[in-house]
N, C-alpha and C positions, 0 to 999 in steps of 0.2 A: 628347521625343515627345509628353508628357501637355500640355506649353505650347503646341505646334502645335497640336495637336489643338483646346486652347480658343479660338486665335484662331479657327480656322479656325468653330468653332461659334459666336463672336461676329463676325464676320464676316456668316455666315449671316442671324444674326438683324437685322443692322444692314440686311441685302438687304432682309430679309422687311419688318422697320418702314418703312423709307422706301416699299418698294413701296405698303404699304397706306396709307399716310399722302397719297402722291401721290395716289392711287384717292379716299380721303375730298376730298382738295384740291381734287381736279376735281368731285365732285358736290354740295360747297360752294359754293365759286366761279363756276364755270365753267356748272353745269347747274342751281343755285338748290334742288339737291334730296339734304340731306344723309343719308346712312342712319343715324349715331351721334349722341348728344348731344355738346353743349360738353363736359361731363364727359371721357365717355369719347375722345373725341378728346385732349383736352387729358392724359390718361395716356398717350397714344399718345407725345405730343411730350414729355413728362418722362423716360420710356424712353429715348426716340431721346437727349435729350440727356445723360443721364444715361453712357449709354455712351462717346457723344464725348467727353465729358468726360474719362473717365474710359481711352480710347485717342484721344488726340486724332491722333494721326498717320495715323486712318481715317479724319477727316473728310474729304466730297468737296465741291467748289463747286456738285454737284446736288443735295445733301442738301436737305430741308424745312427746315431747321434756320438754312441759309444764302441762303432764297427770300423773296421778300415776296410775300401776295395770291395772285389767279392769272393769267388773262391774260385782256387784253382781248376783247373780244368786235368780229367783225371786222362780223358780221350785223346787227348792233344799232345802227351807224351807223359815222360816220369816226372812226377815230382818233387822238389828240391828246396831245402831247407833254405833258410832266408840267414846269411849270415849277420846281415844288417838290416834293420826295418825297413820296408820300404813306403811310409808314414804319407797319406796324404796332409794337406795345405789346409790350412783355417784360411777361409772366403770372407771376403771383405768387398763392399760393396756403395763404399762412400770414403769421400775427402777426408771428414773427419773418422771412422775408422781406422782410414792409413794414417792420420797423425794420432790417434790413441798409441796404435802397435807402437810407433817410434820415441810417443813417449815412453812407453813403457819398458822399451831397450834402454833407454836412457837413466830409467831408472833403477835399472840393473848394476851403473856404475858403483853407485854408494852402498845400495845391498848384498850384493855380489862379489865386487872387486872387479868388475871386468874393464875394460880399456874403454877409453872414449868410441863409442861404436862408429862404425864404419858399411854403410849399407851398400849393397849391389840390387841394383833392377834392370829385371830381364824382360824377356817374352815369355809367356805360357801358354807351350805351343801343347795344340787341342790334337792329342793322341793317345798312345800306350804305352806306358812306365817297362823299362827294361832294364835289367841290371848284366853287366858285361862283367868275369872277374878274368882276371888275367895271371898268369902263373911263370916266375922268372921270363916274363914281357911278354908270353906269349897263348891268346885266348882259349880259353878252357871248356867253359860254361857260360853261356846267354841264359836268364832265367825272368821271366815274365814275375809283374807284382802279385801276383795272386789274392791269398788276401793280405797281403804287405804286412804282416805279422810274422807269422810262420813258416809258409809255404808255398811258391808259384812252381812254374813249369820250364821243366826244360828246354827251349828251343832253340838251343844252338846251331842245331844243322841250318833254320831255317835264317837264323841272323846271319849267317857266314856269307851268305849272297846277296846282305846289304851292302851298296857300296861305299857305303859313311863307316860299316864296322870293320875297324882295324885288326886283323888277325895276329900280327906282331908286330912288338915295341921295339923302337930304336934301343932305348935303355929299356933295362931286365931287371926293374927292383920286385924284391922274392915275391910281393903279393901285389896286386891293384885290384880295387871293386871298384866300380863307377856308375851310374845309374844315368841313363837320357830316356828321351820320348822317339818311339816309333811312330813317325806321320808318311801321309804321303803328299806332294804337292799335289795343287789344284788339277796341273795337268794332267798328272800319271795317273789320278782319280779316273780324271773325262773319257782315256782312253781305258781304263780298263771297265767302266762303265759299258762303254762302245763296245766293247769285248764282249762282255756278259750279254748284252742289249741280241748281238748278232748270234751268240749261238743258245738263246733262248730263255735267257738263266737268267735267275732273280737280280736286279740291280743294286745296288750298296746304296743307303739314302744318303751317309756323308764320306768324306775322308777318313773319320777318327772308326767309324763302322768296320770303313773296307781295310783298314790298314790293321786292325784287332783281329778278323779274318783272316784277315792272307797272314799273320804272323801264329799263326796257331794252325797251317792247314801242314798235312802230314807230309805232303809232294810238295818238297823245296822247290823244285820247277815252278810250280804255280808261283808261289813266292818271288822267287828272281825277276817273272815277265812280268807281276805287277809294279816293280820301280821303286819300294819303299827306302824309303829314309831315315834318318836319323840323329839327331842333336842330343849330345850328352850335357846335363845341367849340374851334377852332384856329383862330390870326390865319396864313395861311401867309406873305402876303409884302405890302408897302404902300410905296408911294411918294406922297410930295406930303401924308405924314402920318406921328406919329412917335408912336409907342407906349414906356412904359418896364415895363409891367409884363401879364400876358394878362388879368388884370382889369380894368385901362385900359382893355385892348381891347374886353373883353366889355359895357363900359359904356359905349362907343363906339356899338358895334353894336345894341344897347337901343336909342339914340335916334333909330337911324335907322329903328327899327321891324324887325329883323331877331332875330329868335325866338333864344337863346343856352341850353345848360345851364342848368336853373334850380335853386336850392335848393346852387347849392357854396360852400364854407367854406373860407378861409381859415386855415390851419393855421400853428404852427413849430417845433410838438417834436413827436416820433416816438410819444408819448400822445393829444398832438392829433389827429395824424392817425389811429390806429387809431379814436379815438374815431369820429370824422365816418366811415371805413368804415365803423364799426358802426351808427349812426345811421342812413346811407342804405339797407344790408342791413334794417332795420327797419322801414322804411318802403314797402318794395317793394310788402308790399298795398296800399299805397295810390294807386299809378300807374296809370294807366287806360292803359301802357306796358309794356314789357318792358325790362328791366335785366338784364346776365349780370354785373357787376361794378362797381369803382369807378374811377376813373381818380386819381393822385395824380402831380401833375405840376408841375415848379420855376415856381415865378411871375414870376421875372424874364426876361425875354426877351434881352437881353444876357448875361445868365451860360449860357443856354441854348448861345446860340452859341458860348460858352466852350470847355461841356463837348463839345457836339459829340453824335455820333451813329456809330453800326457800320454796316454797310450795311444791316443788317436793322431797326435799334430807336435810337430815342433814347435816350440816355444820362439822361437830363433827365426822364423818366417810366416809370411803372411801372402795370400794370393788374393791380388783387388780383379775383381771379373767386371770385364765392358759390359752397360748394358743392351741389348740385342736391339739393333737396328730397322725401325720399320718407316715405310715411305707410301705417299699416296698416291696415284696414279689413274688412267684415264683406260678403260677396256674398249679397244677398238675394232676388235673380230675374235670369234674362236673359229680358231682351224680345225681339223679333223684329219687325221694320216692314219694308216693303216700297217700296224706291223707283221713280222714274221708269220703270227698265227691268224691274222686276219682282225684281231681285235683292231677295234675304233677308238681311237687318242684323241679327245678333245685336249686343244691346246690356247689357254687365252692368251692375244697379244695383247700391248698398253704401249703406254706412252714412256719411251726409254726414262731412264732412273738410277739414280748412283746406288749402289747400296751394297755395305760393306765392301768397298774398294772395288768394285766391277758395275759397269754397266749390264742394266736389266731390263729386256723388254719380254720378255715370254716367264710361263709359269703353267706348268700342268693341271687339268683340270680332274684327273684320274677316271672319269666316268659322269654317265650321267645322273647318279643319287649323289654326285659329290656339287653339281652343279644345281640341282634341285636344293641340298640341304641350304646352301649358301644363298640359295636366289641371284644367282652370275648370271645378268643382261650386258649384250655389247652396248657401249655408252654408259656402263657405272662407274662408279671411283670406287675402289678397292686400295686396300690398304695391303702391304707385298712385305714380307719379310723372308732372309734367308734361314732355310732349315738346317741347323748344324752348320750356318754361317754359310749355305756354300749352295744349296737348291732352292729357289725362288719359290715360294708359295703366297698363295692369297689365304689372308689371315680372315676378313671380313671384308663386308660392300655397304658401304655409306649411302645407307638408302635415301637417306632427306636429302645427296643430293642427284637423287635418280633423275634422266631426265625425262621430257612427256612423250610415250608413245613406245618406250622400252618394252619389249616384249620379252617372255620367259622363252628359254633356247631350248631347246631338245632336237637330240641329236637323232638324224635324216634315215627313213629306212630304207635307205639304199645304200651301196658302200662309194664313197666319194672318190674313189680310184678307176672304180670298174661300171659302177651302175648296177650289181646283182642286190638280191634283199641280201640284208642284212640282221640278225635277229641276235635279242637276249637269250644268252645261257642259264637256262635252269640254277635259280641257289645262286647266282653269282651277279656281280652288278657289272658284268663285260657284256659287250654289242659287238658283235664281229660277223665280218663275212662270209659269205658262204659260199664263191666262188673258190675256188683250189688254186687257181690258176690268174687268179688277179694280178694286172700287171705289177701293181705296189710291193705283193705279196714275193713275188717272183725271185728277186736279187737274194732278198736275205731266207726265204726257204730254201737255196740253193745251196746260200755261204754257210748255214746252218747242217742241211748233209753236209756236206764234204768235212766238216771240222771236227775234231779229234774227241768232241763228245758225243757224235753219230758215227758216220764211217770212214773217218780219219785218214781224207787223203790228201796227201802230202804233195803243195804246189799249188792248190787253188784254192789263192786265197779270195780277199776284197777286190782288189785291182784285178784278178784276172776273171773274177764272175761277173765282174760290170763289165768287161770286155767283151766277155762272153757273150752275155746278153746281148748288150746293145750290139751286136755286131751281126747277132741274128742265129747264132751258133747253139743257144741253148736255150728252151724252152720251155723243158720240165727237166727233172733229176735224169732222165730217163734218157736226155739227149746228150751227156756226159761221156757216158759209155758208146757212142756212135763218133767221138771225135777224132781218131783213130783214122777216120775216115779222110778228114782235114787236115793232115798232118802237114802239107804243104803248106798251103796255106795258111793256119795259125803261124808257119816259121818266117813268113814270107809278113803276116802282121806283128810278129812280136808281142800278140798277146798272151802267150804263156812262155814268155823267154826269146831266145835264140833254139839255137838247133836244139844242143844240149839240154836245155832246159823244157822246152815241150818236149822230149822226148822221155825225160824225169817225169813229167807231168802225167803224159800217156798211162807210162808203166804203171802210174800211181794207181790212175783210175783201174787198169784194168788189174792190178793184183787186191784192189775194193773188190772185185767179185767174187772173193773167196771169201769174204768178210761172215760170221757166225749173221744168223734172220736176225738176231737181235738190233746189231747195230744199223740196220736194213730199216728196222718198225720204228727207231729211235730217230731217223734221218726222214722220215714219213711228213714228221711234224706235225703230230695229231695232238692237240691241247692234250696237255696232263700226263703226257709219255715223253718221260727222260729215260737216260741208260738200265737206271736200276728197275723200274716200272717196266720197261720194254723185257727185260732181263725174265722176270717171272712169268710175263705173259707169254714167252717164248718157253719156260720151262713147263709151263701150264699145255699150251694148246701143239705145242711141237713142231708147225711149220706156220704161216700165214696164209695161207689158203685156208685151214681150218678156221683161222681166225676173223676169218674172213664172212664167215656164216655163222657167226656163234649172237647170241640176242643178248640185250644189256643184263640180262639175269645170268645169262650164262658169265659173261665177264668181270659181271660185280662179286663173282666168287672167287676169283682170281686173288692170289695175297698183294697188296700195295695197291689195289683197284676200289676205288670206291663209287657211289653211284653216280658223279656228274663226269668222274674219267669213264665210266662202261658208256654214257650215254655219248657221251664224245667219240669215242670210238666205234660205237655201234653207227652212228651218224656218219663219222666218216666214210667207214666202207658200205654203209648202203647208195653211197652217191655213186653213179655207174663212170665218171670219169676218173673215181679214185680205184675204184677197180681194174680199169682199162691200163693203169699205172702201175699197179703190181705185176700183172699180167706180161706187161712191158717189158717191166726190170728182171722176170722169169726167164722170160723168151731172149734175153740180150746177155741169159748166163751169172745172173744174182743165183746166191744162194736163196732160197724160201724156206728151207725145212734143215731144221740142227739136226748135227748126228747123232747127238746122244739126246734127243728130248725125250722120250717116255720112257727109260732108267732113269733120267736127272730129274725128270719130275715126281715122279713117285719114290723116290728117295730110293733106287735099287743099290741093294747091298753089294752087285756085284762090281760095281765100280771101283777102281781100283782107291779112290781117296773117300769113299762113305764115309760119312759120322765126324771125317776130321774137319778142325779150324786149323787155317792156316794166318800167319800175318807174312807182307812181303815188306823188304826190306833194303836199303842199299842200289846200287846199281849194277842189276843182269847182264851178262857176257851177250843174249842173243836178242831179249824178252824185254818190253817193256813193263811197267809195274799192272797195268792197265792188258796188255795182253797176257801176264802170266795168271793174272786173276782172274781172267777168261780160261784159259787152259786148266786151271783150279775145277772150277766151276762145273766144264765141259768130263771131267771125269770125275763128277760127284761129291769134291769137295765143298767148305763155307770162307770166305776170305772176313776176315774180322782187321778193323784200322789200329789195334790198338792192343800190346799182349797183355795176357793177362793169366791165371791160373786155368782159363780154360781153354790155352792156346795149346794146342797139340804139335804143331810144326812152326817154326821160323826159315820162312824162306829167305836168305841172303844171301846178299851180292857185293861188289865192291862200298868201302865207308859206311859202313851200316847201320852206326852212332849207338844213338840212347838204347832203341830198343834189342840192338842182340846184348848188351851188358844186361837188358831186364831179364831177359830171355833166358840168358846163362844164369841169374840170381836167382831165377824161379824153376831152373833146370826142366827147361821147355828145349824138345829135340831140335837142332838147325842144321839144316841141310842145303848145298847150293843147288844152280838149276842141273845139272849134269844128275844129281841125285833123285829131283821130282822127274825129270823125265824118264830116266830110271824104274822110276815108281809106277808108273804111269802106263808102259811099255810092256809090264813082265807079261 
C-alpha cells in the first residue's frame, strides 16, 4: 500500500513538472517572454529527468524531456520544412560530466571505428537558432528553429538586413545549409531599450528576448534599426563541396566573408577541454555579448554521422552551462524618477559590484508591492543577480544582517519631480502623477508625440526636443505647431539644423495637422492608448470632443477598452488642463474629427472596401505600410499581418517576398496601390 501510494505521489509530481515546464516552454519560445532564469529552468529539466530516469517506465512521447524547441510561429510568416534537424544540446553542468561525454567519444573509437577524436570548444552564445541555405552561393531562405524537427519559419526578408548575413558566396557550390545564433550585443540591446522606453512601448527584459522579437516582426525596418547579429556555429548540409573536419568548414566560411564562432580551441584530452571551458567562463567580461555556456563538440564530421543523434540531441556534442552569477552588496538610497506617463520608478542604488563582466551599482525596484514583498530598507545587504545575464535585479535581503533603525520605504505622495499628489491606479500596482505637465514628464511626452507610433514627424528627434525644451521654445505638444513663428531664430541656434533642416522640420510639423484624430489621441499619452486602442476609440466616438464627454461606462464599451483604460481616460479629460490642450491643438488647425467615422464605425456597407481583409506587402511607390493601412481602414476595410485563406486582397509593392508567393498559392487577389486607390475613388 506504502509502494502505491509513492508511485502515485511521483506520478503526481511528474504531472505537476511537465505542466510547468511546458508553461515556461511556451513563454520562452513561443511568446519571447521568459518568467525564470536559464538557471532555474534548467533545475526544472534535471528533476524531470532525473525521475525518468530513475522510473523510466513513466516516461511519455509528450514529455519536455522527449520535445525539441517550440513551435513555429504561423503569424510570423510561411512555414518551411527543415531539411536538416535543427536538434537542441544535451546540458551538462559539471567537471565531471564534461569528462563523462569525452569519455565516452573515446569510447566510440573501438565500438564504432571512428578516428582518435578530436574536439572543438566554442562560445554558447545566448540567442536564436537560424538556419541560412544558400543556392549556387547565393542565399535563398533564412528559416528560424521552430520546432527543430519538422518545421520553422521563413524569415529571410527580415535576415537580409543583418549585417553578419552574407547574401552571396565568393564560390557557388550547388547547395550550402548552415545554422548560427541570432544575438544582439549588449549595446544595441541598451539602445533599442532606450527606443521603446521613449515612445511608450513595452521594454524587452534580455538580449536573447529582444533579438526573438525583432527576428520574427513583419516590417524588416523594425529589424534593420534594432542592430542584430549573428554567429554561424554548424556546417548543416553541402553539395558540390566537401568538408573533412567542422573547422574545415568554419575556415571555409571565413573566406567567404561569413561571420563564424570566434576564439574556439581545438582540444583532445578531457584536460583540454575543461581547460578551454574555463578559459571562455573567464572571459565572458569581456564580450560585448551574452554567453550562457560553452559548446564542446566532435570535429570530425564523418565520425559525427557515425555516432549519430537521439531524436532530441546529438550524440556528438554536449553544452556545459555557467552557473549564474550572484553578489552581495550594500543598498544606499532608492531614488524615485518619473517617466513618460507619469508613473513613479523606484530605483535601488548599492555599492558598485562586478557581476557577469560589468560593473553594477543600480537595480529596479518595479514598484512598491515589489518593495513591500522583499522588505528593501536603505542600509540592507541584498544579494543582485543579472536577469538573462544582462539586467540587475535583487534576488533577496539578508536580513540577520539588517542594520538598527532601518525603516520600511514607501514611496512619497507627492511626485518627486514636480511636488503634485501623486496616486495608485485602480487594479495595478503603478503610483503616478497627476500633474500633465510635470517638468520630468515634459521631454519624453513630447518625444513620444512626435514619433512614428503617434504623429510621425519627421526631424524631431531626442536632441532637438531637449533643445527645444530647455531653450524655452516648447512647453506642451501644443507649442510645436507655433514654431513656425521662430523660424529665425531656431536657424540662427541650430537646434533643428541649419536652414534646410529647420525648414524640413517646420514642414514636418505642420503637414502633422492633417494627421487622421487617431494618431492625435495616441500622441495625448493617456496610460493604456497605443495606435491600435486610439484607432477604435476614434472609430467608436468619431471625433475627440465627443470623446471628450463620454463616462467610463460609456468607454469600457468601446472594443480594446477595458475598465482601468475607460477609467484612465475618463480621468484624463476631466482634468480642465487636458482639455484646454485639445482645445489648443483644435484652434492651431489639428484634425479632431475623422471623415469617415460614423460609416467606419458602424461597419457602413457603403464603403468602397466593406467586409474585406486586406494584407500589405513589399515597398509602396507613394504610401507607407503604416499609412496605407490607415487609408484601408479610412474606407472601410480590415488590414490583417499575415495571409491566409481569409485574405481577400494582397496589397503589394516593390520585393514582396514570402507572402505574395502564399498569396498566389492560395490564389488570394493582388493588386498594387494605383489599383486600391482606384478602388477607393470610383
Amino acid at each position: 500500500m506504502e509502494a502505491m501510494k509513492d508511485i502515485k505521489e511521483i506520478k503526481s509530481e511528474l504531472a505537476a513538472l511537465r505542466k510547468e515546464i511546458r508553461y515556461h516552454n511556451n513563454r520562452y519560445y513561443n511568446m519571447d517572454e521568459p518568467e525564470i532564469s536559464d538557471y532555474e529552468y534548467d533545475q526544472l529539466m534535471l528533476r524531470l529527468k532525473a525521475i525518468e530516469k530513475e522510473y523510466p517506465e513513466l516516461i511519455t512521447d509528450d514529455s519536455p524531456t522527449q520535445k525539441v524547441g517550440g513551435t513555429a510561429k504561423r503569424e510570423a510568416g510561411v512555414l518551411v520544412a527543415h531539411d536538416v534537424p535543427m536538434l537542441s544540446l544535451e546540458d551538462v553542468f559539471s567537471e565531471g560530466e564534461v569528462r563523462d561525454f569525452v569519455a565516452r567519444i573515446e569510447g566510440y573509437v573501438a565500438e564504432l571505428g571512428i578516428s582518435q577524436p578530436e574536439f572543438v570548444v566554442e562560445e554558447k552564445i545566448d540567442g536564436l537558432s537560424l538556419a541560412l541555405r544558400y543556392e549556387n552561393g547565393e542565399l535563398v531562405t533564412a528559416v528560424t528553429r521552430g520546432d527543430g524537427v519538422t518545421m520553422g519559419e521563413d524569415v529571410t526578408g527580415n535576415a537580409r538586413v543583418i549585417d553578419d548575413v552574407v547574401a552571396s558566396l565568393k564560390e557557388k557550390p550547388e547547395y550550402l545549409e548552415i545554422r548560427g545564433e541570432v544575438y544582439m550585443t549588449r549595446s544595441a540591446f541598451e539602445r533599442t531599450n532606450d527606443r521603446q522606453e521613449l515612445l511608450g512601448l513595452k521594454q524587452f527584459a534580455n538580449p536573447r528576448n529582444c533579438a526573438a522579437g525583432t527576428l520574427r516582426q513583419l516590417d524588416s525596418r523594425v529589424t534593420a534599426e534594432r542592430h542584430l547579429s549573428l554567429f554561424i556555429f554548424n556546417l548543416q548540409a553541402v553539395r558540390g563541396r566537401e568538408f573533412s573536419t567542422h573547422t574545415e568548414a568554419y575556415e571555409f566560411m571565413k573566406q567567404q566573408g561569413i561571420t563564424v564562432i570566434h576564439g574556439y580551441r581545438i582540444c583532445r584530452t578531457a584536460d583540454e577541454v575543461w581547460e578551454a571551458i574555463q578559459a571562455i567562463g573567464a572571459s565572458r567580461s569581456e564580450l560585448p555579448y551574452d554567453i550562457d555556456g560553452a559548446v564542446v563538440k566532435l570535429n570530425n564530421l564523418a565520425d559525427r554521422e557515425i555516432i549519430g543523434a537521439t531524436a532530441k540531441v546529438p550524440r556528438w556534442a554536449v553544452a556545459y552551462k555557467y552557473p549564474p552569477e550572484e553578489k552581495e552588496t550594500v543598498v544606499r538610497e532608492i531614488e524615485l524618477s518619473v517617466g513618460r506617463t507619469g508613473r513613479i520608478a523606484p530605483t535601488a542604488v548599492f555599492d558598485t559590484i562586478q557581476l557577469c563582466g560589468t560593473k553594477v551599482n543600480r537595480a529596479t525596484l518595479h514598484n512598491q508591492d515589489f518593495i513591500d514583498q522583499l522588505d528593501i530598507r536603505i542600509g540592507d545587504t541584498v544579494r543582485v543577480y543579472k536577469s538573462g545575464e544582462i539586467i540587475p535585479k535583487i534576488r533577496s535581503v539578508a536580513k540577520e544582517k539588517r542594520p538598527a533603525g532601518a525603516v520600511p520605504f514607501r514611496i512619497s505622495g507627492t511626485c518627486p519631480a514636480c511636488g503634485s499628489p501623486v496616486s495608485r491606479e485602480p487594479g495595478t500596482a503603478d503610483i503616478r502623477c497627476a500633474n500633465p505637465v510635470c517638468p520630468a514628464q515634459r521631454e519624453r511626452h513630447i518625444m513620444y508625440f512626435c514619433s512614428r507610433e503617434a504623429m510621425d514627424i519627421k526631424g524631431i528627434g531626442e536632441s532637438a526636443v531637449v533643445g527645444l525644451v530647455s531653450g524655452g521654445y516648447v512647453n506642451t505638444v501644443a507649442d510645436l505647431f507655433r514654431l513656425n513663428e521662430k523660424r529665425e531664430e531656431l536657424i540662427e541656434r541650430g537646434i533643428l539644423g541649419k536652414e534646410k533642416g529647420t525648414d524640413k522640420a517646420l514642414a514636418a510639423i505642420e503637414k502633422a495637422k492633417d494627421n487622421e484624430p487617431w494618431r492625435l489621441l495616441t500622441g495625448l499619452g493617456i496610460t493604456g492608448i497605443g495606435k491600435t486602442t486610439a484607432k477604435s476609440v476614434m472609430k467608436h466616438f468619431g471625433d475627440i470632443r465627443s470623446l471628450m464627454d463620454a463616462t467610463e461606462e460609456t468607454l469600457a464599451e468601446v472594443k480594446d477598452i477595458g475598465e482601468i483604460t475607460a477609467a484612465a481616460m475618463a480621468e484624463y479629460f476631466r482634468r480642465p488642463e487636458s482639455r484646454r490642450l485639445v482645445d489648443e491643438l483644435g484652434e492651431l488647425g489639428l484634425k479632431l474629427e475623422g471623415e469617415k467615422k460614423a460609416a467606419a464605425a458602424d461597419g457602413d456597407s457603403s464603403l468602397p472596401l466593406s467586409g474585406m481583409t486586406f494584407v500589405i506587402t513589399g515597398k509602396l511607390p507613394t504610401m507607407s505600410r503604416d499609412e496605407a493601412a490607415d487609408y484601408i481602414e479610412a474606407n472601410g476595410g480590415k488590414v490583417s499581418g499575415s495571409v491566409s485563406k481569409k485574405t481577400s486582397i494582397l496589397l503589394a509593392g516593390e520585393d514582396a517576398g514570402s507572402k505574395l508567393t502564399k498569396a498566389q498559392t492560395l490564389g488570394v487577389k493582388i493588386i498594387d496601390e494605383a489599383e486600391l486607390r482606384s478602388m477607393c475613388e470610383q
